[in-house]
C-alpha positions in Angstrom: 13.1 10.9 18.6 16.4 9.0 19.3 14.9 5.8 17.9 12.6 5.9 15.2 10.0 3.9 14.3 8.0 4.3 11.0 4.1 3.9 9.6 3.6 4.7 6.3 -0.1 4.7 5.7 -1.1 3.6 2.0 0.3 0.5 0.7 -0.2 1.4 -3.3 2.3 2.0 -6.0 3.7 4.1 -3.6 3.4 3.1 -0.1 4.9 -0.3 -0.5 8.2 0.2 -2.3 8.7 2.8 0.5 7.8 1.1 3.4 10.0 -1.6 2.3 13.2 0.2 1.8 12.6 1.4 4.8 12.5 -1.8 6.8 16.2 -2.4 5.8 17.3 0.2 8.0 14.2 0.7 10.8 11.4 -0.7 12.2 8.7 -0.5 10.0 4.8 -1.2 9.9 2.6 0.0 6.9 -1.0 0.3 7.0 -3.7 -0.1 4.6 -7.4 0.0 5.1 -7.7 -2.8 2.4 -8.0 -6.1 4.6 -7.5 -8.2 1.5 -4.5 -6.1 -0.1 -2.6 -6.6 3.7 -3.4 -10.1 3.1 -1.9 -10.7 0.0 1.4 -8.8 1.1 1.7 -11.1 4.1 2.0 -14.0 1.9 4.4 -12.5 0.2 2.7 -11.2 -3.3 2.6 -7.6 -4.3 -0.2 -7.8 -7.0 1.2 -4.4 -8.7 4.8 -6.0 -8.9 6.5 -2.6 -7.7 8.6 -5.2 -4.9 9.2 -8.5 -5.9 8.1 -11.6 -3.6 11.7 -12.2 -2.9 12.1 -8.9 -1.8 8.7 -8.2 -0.1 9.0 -11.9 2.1 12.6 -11.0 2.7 11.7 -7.8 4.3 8.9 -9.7 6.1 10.9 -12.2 7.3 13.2 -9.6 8.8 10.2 -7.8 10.7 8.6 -5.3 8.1 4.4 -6.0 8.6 1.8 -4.8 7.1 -1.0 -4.5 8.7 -4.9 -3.0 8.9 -5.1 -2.6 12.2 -4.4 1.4 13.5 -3.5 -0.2 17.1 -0.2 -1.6 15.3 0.9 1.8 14.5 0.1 3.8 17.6 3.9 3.5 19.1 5.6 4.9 16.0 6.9 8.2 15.9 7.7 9.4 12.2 4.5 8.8 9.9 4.3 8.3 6.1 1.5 9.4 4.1 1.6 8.1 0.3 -2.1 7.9 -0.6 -3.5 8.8 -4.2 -4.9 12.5 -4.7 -7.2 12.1 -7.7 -9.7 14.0 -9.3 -13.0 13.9 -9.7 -15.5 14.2 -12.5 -15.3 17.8 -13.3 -11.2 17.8 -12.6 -11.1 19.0 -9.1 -8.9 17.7 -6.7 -10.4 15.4 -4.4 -9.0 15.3 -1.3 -11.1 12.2 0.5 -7.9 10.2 0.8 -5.8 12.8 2.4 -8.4 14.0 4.9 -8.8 9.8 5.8 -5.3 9.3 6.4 -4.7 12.4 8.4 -7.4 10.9 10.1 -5.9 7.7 11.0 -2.6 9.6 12.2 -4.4 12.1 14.0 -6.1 9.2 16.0 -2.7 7.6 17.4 0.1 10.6 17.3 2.0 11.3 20.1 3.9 14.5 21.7 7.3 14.7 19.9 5.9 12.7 16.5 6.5 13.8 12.5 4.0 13.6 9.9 5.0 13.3 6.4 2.9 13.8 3.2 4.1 12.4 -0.1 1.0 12.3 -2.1 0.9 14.9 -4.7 -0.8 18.2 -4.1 -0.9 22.1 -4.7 1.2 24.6 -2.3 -0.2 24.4 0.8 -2.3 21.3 1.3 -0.1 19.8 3.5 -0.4 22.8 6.2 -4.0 24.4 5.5 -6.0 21.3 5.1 -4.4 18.2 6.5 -2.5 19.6 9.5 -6.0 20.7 10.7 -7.6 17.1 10.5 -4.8 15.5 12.3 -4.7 18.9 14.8 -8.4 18.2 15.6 -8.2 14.6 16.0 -5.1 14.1 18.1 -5.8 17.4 20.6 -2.0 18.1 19.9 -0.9 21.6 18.5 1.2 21.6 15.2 4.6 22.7 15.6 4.4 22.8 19.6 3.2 19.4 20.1 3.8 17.5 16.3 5.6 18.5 13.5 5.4 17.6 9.7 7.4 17.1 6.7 6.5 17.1 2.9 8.8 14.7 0.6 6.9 14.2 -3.0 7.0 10.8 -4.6 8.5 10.2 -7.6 7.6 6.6 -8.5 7.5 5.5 -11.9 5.2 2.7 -12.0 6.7 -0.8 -13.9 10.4 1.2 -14.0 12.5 -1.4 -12.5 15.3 0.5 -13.4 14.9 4.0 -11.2 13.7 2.3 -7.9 12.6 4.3 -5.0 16.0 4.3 -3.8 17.7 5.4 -7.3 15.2 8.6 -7.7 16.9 11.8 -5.5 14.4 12.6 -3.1 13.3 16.2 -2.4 12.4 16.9 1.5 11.3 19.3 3.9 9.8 19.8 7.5 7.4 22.3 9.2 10.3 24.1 11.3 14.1 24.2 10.3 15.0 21.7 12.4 12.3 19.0 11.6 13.3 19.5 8.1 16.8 18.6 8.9 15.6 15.8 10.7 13.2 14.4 7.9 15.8 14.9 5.6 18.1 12.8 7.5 15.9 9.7 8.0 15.4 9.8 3.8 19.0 10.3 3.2 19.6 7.1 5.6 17.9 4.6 2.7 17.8 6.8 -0.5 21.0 5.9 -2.3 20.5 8.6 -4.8 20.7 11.9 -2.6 18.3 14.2 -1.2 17.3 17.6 -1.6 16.1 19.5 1.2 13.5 22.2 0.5 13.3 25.5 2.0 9.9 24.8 2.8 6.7 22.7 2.5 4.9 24.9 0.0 8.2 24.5 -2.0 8.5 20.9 -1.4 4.9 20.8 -3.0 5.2 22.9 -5.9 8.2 21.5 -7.1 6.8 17.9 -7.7 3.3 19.1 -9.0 5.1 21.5 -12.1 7.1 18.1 -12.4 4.3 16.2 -14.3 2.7 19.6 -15.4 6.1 20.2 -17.2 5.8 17.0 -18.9 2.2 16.9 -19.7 2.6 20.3 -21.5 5.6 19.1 -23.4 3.2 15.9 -24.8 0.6 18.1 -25.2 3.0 20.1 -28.0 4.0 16.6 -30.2 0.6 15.5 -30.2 -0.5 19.0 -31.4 2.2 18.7 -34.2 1.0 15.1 -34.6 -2.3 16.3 -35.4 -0.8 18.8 -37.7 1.9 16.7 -39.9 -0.7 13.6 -40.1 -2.8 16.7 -42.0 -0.2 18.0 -44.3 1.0 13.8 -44.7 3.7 14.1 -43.0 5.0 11.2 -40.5 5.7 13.0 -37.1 7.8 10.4 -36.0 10.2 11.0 -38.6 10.1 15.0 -38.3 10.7 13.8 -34.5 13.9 11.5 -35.5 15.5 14.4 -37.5 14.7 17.2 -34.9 16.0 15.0 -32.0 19.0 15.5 -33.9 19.9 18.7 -32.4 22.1 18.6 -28.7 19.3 20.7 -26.8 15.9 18.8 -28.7 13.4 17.5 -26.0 12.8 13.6 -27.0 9.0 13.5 -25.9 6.5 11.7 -28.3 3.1 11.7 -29.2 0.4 9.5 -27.4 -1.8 9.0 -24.7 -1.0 10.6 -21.5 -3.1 8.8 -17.9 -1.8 7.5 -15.3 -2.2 8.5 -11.4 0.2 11.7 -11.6 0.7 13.0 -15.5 -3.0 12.9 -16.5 -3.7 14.2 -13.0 -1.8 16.8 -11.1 -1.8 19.7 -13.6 -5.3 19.8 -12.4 -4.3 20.5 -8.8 -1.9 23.2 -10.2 -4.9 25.0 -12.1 -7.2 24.8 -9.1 -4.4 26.6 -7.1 -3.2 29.2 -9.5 -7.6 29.7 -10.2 -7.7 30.2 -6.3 -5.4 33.1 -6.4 -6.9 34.7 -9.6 -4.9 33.7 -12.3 -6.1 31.6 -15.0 -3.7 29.0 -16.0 -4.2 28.7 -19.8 -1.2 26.6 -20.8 -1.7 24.5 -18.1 -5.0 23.9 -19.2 -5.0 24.0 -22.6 -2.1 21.2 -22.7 -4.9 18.8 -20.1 -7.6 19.7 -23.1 -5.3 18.3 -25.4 -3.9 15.6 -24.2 -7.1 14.2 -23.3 -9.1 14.8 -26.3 -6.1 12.0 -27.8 -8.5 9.0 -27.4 -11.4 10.0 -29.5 -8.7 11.3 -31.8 -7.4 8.1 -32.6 -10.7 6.5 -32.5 -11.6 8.7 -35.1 -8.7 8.1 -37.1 -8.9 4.3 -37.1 -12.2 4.3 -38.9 -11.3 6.8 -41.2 -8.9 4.6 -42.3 -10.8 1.7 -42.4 -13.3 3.7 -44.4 -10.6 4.6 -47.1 -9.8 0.9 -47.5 -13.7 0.0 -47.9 -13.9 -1.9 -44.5 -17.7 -1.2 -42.9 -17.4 -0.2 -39.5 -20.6 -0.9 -38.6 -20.8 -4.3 -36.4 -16.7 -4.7 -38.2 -14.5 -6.4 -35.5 -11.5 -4.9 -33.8 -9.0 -5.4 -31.9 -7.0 -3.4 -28.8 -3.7 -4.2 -28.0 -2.9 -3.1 -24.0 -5.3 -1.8 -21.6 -3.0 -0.6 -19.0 -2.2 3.1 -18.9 1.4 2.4 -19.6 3.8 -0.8 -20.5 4.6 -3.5 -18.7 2.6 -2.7 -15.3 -0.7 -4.0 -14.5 -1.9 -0.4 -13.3 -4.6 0.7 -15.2 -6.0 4.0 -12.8 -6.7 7.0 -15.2 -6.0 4.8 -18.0 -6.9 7.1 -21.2 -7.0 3.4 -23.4 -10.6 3.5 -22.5 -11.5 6.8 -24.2 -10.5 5.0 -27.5 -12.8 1.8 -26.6 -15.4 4.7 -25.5 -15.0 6.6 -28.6 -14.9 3.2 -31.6 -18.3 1.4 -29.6 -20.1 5.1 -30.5 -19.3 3.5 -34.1 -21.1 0.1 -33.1 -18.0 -2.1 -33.3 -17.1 -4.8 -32.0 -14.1 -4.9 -29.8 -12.0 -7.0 -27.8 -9.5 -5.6 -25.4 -6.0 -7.8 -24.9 -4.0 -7.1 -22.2 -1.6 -9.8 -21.0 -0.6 -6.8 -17.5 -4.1 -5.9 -16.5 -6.2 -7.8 -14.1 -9.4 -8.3 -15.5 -11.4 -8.0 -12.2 -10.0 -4.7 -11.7 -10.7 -3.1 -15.1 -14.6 -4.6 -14.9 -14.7 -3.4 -11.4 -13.4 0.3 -12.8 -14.7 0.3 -16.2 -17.0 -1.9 -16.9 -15.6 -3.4 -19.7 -14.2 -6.9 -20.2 -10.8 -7.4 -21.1 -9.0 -10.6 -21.8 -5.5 -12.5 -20.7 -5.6 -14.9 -23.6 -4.1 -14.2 -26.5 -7.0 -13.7 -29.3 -7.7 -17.0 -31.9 -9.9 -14.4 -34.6 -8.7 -12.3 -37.0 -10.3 -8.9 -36.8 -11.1 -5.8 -39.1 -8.6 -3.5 -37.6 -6.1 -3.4 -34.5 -5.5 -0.6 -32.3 -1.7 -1.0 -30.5 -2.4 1.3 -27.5 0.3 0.5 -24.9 3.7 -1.0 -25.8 4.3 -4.0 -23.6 7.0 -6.2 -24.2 4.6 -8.9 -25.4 3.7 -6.9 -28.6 7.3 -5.2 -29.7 7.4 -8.3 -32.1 4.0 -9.4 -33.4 2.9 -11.0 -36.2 0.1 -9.1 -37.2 -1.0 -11.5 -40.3 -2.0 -13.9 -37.4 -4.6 -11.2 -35.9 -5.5 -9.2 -39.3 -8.0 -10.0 -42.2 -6.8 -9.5 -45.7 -7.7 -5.9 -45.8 -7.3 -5.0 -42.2 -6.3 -1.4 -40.4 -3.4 -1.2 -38.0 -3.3 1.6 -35.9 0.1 2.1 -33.6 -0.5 4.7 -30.9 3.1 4.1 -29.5 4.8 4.0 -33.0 7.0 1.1 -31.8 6.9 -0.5 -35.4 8.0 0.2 -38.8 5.4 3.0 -40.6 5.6 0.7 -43.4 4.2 -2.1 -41.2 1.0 0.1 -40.3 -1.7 1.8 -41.6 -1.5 4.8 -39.4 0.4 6.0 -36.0 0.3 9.2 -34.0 
């Protein structure tokens, strides 16, 4: 594989940023099922601004396409995988978009060609269950015929600040030698550094305790949130003082969703369940986390209650929809528990959300949202995701005399709000 030529299969959150970085140094075709989102990248729009049109028609202009058509991708020789992993219903991983797209490489690899996975999974999924599809597919043998790498994203959605470039990139490959190899084609664009793994199981453990790590840690706050808001104590401030210390953890309270945090502690508890061991930290920081919806649900109307507001058929207002600021991504977004949780109340609500496509959440949700800012005053508004557009509101504009202000992020003054986690 003197010269290599790259597919990367997915063009998400993901898929894109990478494919595009690496167009600056190879030739590069990414692939998407999605007719209309291949489209829409051809004329130069990415409609989850992760790569800027100037960017993104740049890269075009210089030969980067995108395409939906597998026939574009059959003469490349190092293959990307960044598709979601999601859960289903009952929590367990669902593995549809993985056994797809090992499909779709399966049907045009060749003698001599990498694989590599970056969608987030438990040890061994790369090798024991989409090595198989791709093994069955193609007629090849793995390791003989193909080999494969593993080389977890690490994409924070909306951060324009640690681009896919910026984040150091962990790596690894089925053999010594392909590892070495796949590490040198993500050192070649990654400005940041790379890490190569022993191994693939490594390679995929490390990035799913990454979010598990962090889930557990805002599991703990909003378990001490729960407790200070009892004793009337503001956790933020216990926060502020405790920060204090060289070694404190800064993580806060709030609502945890998203494709990867709300998401792959599950893969690590099916794995660690499959070999007999019950995870119950794991687990009991998932319960907690997303039991934080109703929970502020709950403590909006109380506080309206204590102020005399009736909550029957009272109007309210939510702030942010997305499942975090400034992005328009709104998969796994835990804002909708609260909105699940107030209409058991029979309230009114209207959702405002400035980032989030209102297509996609009534596609998803089956909710309405709105772009426009709201003209009424309501009965109570819910702050539940801290875009820029809100860091300086006027709430007298939005509130009735006697209103409720609830801020879930705890971006403004306690003095300026009823209540905050």
């Amino acid at each position: 594989m003197d010269i290599v030529k790259i597919a990367v299969i997915g063009l998400g959150y993901v898929g894109l940023p990478l494919a595009r970085l690496f167009s600056t140094k190879y030739k590069t075709v990414g692939f998407d099922m999605n007719q209309a989102r291949v489209d829409a990248l051809m004329a130069g729009h990415d409609a989850t601004l992760e790569v800027s049109d100037e960017l993104l028609q740049s890269a075009i202009a210089n030969g980067f396409k995108c395409t939906a058509d597998i026939e574009d991708i059959r003469e490349c020789n190092f293959y990307v995988v960044a598709v979601p992993t999601p859960v289903d219903q009952n929590h367990n991983p669902d593995l549809t978009p993985l056994y797809n797209a090992s499909n779709t490489v399966g049907k045009v690899i060749s003698k001599g060609d990498i694989v590599v996975y970056e969608s987030t999974v438990y040890p061994g999924v790369t090798e024991d269950e989409c090595i198989p599809v791709v093994e069955k597919v193609s007629g090849l043998k793995f390791n003989v015929d193909f080999f494969a790498g593993y080389s977890p994203e690490r994409i924070n959605p909306g951060d324009k600040l640690h681009t896919v470039e910026k984040i150091k990139k962990v790596t690894s490959g089925s053999t010594i030698e392909i590892g070495k190899k796949v590490n040198e084609v993500y050192a070649s664009v990654i400005s940041a550094g790379t890490h190569l793994a022993p191994t693939i199981k490594v390679a995929e453990a490390a990035k799913v305790i990454e979010n598990s790590q962090r889930d557990i840690n805002i599991a703990f706050v909003n378990e001490l949130s729960k407790i200070f808001t009892r004793m009337g104590i503001d956790t933020q401030d216990v926060l502020e003082a405790a920060s204090t210390k060289w070694n404190f953890l800064p993580f806060k309270p709030g609502l945890v969703g998203g494709h990867c945090i709300g998401v792959d502690p599950y893969y690590l508890a099916q794995c660690a369940q499959a070999y007999g061991y019950n995870p119950e930290i794991i687990l009991a920081g998932r319960r907690m986390n997303d039991g934080m919806g109703e929970y502020v649900a709950n403590q909006v109307v109380k506080l309206m209650l204590k102020k005399g507001i009736q909550v029957l058929d009272s109007n309210l207002l939510i702030l942010g929809f997305t499942f975090k600021e400034n992005c328009p991504d709104v998969r796994n977004t835990k804002v909708i528990d609260i909105y699940n949780a107030l209409k058991e109340y029979n309230v009114n609500i209207t959702v405002y959300d400035p980032w989030a496509n209102p297509v996609i959440v009534k596609h998803e949700y089956e909710i309405e949202i709105t772009n426009k800012f709201p003209k009424e005053k309501y009965d109570a508004v819910v702050l539940a995701v801290a875009h820029e557009n809100f860091q300086s509101l006027d709430f007298s504009s939005l509130t009735k005399e006697n209103a409720v202000v609830f801020d879930v992020k705890g971006i403004y003054k306690k003095e300026s709000v009823d209540g905050r986690l």
